[in-house]
C-alpha positions in Angstrom: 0.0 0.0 0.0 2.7 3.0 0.8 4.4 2.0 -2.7 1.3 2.7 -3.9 0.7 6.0 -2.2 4.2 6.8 -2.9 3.8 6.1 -6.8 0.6 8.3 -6.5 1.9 11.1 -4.8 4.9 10.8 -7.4 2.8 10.7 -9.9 0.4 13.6 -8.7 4.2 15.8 -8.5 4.9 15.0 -12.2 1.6 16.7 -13.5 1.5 19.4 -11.4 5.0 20.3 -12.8 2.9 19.2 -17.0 0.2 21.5 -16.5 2.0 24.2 -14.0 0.4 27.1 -15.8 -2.9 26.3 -14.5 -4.8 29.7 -13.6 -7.5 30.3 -11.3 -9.9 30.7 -13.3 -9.9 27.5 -15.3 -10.0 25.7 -12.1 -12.9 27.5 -10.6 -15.1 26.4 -13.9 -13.5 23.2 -13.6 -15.0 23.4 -10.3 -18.3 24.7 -11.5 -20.4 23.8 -8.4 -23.1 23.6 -10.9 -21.5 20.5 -13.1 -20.7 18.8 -10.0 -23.5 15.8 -10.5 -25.6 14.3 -7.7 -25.0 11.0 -8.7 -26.5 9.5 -5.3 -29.0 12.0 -4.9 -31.1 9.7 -3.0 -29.3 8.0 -0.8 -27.3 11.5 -0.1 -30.4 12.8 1.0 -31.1 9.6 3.5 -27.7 10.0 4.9 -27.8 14.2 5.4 -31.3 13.6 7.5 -29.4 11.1 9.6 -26.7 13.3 9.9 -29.4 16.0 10.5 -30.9 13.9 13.7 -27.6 13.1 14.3 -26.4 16.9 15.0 -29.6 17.7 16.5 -29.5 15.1 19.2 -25.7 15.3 20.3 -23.5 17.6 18.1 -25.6 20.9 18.4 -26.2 20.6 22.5 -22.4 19.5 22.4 -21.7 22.7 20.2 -24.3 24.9 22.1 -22.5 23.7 25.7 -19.2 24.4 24.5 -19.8 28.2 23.6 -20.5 28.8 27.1 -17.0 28.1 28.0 -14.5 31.3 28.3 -13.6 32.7 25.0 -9.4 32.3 26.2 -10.1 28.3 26.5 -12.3 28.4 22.9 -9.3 30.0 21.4 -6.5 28.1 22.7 -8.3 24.6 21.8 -9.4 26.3 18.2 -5.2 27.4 17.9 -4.2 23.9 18.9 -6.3 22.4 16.4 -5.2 24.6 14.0 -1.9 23.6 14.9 -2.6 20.4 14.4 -3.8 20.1 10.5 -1.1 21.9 9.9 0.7 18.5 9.6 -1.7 18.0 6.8 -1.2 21.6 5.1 2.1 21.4 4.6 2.8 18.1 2.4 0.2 19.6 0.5 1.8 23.2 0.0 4.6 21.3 -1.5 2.7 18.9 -3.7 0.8 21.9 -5.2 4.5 24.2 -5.2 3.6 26.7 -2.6 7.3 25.9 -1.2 6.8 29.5 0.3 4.0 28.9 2.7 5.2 25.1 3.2 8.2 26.9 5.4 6.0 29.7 6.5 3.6 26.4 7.9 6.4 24.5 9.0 8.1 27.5 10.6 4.5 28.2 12.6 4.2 24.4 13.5 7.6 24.5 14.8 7.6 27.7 17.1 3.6 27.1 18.8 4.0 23.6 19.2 7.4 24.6 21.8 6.9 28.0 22.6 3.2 28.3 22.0 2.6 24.9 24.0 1.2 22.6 21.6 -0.4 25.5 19.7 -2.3 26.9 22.2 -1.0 29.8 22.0 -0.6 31.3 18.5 2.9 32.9 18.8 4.5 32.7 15.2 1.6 35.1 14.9 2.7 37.9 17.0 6.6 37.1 15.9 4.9 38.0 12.3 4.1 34.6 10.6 0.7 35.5 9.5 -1.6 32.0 9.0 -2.6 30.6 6.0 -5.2 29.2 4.5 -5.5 24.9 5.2 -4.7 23.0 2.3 -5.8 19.0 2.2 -4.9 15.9 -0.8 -8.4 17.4 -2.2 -7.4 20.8 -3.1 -4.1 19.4 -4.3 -5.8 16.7 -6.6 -8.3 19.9 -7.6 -5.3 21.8 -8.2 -3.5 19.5 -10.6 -7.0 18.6 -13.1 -8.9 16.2 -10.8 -12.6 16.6 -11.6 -14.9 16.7 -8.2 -16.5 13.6 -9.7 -20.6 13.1 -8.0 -21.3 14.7 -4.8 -21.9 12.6 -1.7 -22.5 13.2 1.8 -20.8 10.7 4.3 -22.4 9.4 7.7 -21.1 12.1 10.3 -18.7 13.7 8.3 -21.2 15.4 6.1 -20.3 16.8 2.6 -18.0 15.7 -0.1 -17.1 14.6 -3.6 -15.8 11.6 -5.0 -12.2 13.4 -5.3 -12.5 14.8 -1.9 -13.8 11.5 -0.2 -10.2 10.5 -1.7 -8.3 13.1 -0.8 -9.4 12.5 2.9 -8.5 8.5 2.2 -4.7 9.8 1.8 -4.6 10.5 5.5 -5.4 6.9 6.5 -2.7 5.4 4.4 0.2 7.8 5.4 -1.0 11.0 4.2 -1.5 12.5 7.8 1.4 12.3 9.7 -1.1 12.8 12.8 -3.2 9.9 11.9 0.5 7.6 11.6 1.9 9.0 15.1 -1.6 8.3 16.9 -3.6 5.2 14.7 -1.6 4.0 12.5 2.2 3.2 14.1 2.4 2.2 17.9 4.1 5.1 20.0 4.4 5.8 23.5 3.8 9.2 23.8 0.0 9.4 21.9 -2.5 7.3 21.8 -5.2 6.4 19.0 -7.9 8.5 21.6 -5.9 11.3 20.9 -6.8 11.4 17.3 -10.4 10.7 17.4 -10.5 13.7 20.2 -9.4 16.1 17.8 -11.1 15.1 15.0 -14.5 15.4 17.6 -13.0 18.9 18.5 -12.5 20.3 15.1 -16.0 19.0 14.6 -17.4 21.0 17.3 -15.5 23.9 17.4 -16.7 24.2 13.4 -20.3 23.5 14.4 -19.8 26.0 17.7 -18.5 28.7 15.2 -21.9 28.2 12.9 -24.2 27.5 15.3 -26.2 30.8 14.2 -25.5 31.0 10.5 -26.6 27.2 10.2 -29.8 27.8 11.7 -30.5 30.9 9.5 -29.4 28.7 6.3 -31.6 26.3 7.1 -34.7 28.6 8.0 -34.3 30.7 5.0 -34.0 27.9 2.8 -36.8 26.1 0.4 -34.5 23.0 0.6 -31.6 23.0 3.4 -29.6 20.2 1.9 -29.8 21.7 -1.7 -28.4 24.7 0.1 -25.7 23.3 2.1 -24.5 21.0 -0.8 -24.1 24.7 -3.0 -22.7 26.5 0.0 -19.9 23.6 -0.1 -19.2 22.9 -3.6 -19.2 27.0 -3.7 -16.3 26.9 -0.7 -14.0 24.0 -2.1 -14.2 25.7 -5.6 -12.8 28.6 -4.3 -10.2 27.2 -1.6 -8.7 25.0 -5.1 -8.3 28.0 -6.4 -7.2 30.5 -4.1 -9.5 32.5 -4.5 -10.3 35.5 -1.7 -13.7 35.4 -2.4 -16.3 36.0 0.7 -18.9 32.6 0.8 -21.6 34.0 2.5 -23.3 32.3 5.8 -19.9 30.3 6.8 -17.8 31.1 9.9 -14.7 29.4 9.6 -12.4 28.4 6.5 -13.1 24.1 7.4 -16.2 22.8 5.9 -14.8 19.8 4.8 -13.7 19.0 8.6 -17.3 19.3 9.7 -18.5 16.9 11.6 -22.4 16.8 11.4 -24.8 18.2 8.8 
């Protein structure tokens, strides 16, 4: 399996260097949110009402609970899960030849994991290494001509694509150094708990930070999952791209990390 992955990846590095010239704009329409095909339509729309009870029943009260806590201790976990993906962000700054921000990551991971104490505390920032933008194996295969394929929605995790339902398959097979240190290889300072808790974090914290815009979505809509399947095509089109355009009614720059729907 990791000669596979590592032909892949390989692979993935030699067309990016082919087709280098891509521009913005022929991703977003390659990203057209409204060419991506809901091949599953039906059985997507089984999954997002159990995902729907789902978020009602523990997620949201979880979510709701967790906003009462002091805004210091919301930001220090929110910095340390930041922190934390970062382990993802950077292979993927170099597969798609952002070697720039892949230090400027690598730099920040370095100095708030020590001196920041495991990220709580976001002190590249003050020392003037501003934060960029999350990149996962999804943007990257966007980046070098991967189609989004049908849309799906996945138990729990909520909304996706065929590509990105991919992409996130590269962190369980050595894509996530996080997953490897915690899951995958035996070590004695983290345990496999420890990566489950902060996936459930990054869950809730997402959900805590669009508690409010959520509900309004879903009040103002004719068809909530029509709406939250546009609102997330819309985001990854523009996060493959780069693009610094505003999508209205989301918080926070993670919808793919979402945990409930």
């Amino acid at each position: 399996m990791k000669k596979i992955v590592t032909i892949f990846i390989v692979s993935l590095m030699l067309t990016f260097e082919a087709i280098g010239g891509s521009d913005g704009e022929n991703i977003l329409s390659k990203n057209d949110p409204a060419k991506v095909k809901d091949c599953f339509e039906s059985l997507n729309r089984a999954t997002f009402k159990f995902n729907q009870a789902l978020d009602g029943a523990i997620f949201e009260p979880v979510s709701k609970a967790y906003r009462f806590l002091p805004s210091p201790i919301r930001k220090g976990v929110s910095n340390s899960l930041d922190n934390i993906s970062s382990l993802v962000t950077i292979p993927n700054n170099i597969l798609q030849g952002d070697l720039k921000e892949a230090g400027e990551n690598t730099l920040r991971l370095v100095i708030n994991t020590t001196v920041g104490i495991f990220g709580i505390f976001d002190v590249a920032q003050s020392m003037g290494l501003v934060k960029n933008d999350k990149e996962d194996y999804g943007q990257s295969f966007g980046k070098v001509g991967v189609g989004p394929g049908c849309y799906l929605v996945l138990p729990i995790l909520g909304p996706s694509t065929v590509r990105d339902t991919a992409g996130a398959l590269v962190n369980l097979t050595g894509g996530d150094p996080w997953f490897n240190v915690t899951v995958k290889n035996d070590t004695q300072y983290f345990k496999e708990s420890d990566y489950y808790f902060s996936r459930a974090g990054t869950g809730i914290d997402f959900r805590a930070k669009n508690i409010d815009s959520l509900d309004n979505l879903e009040t103002n809509s004719l068809d909530f999952y029509a709406s939250v399947k546009s609102l997330y095509l819309q985001d990854r089109q523009q996060k493959i791209a780069n693009s610094d355009q505003i999508i209205d009614t989301q918080n926070d720059s993670d919808w793919e990390e979402i945990e409930t729907q």
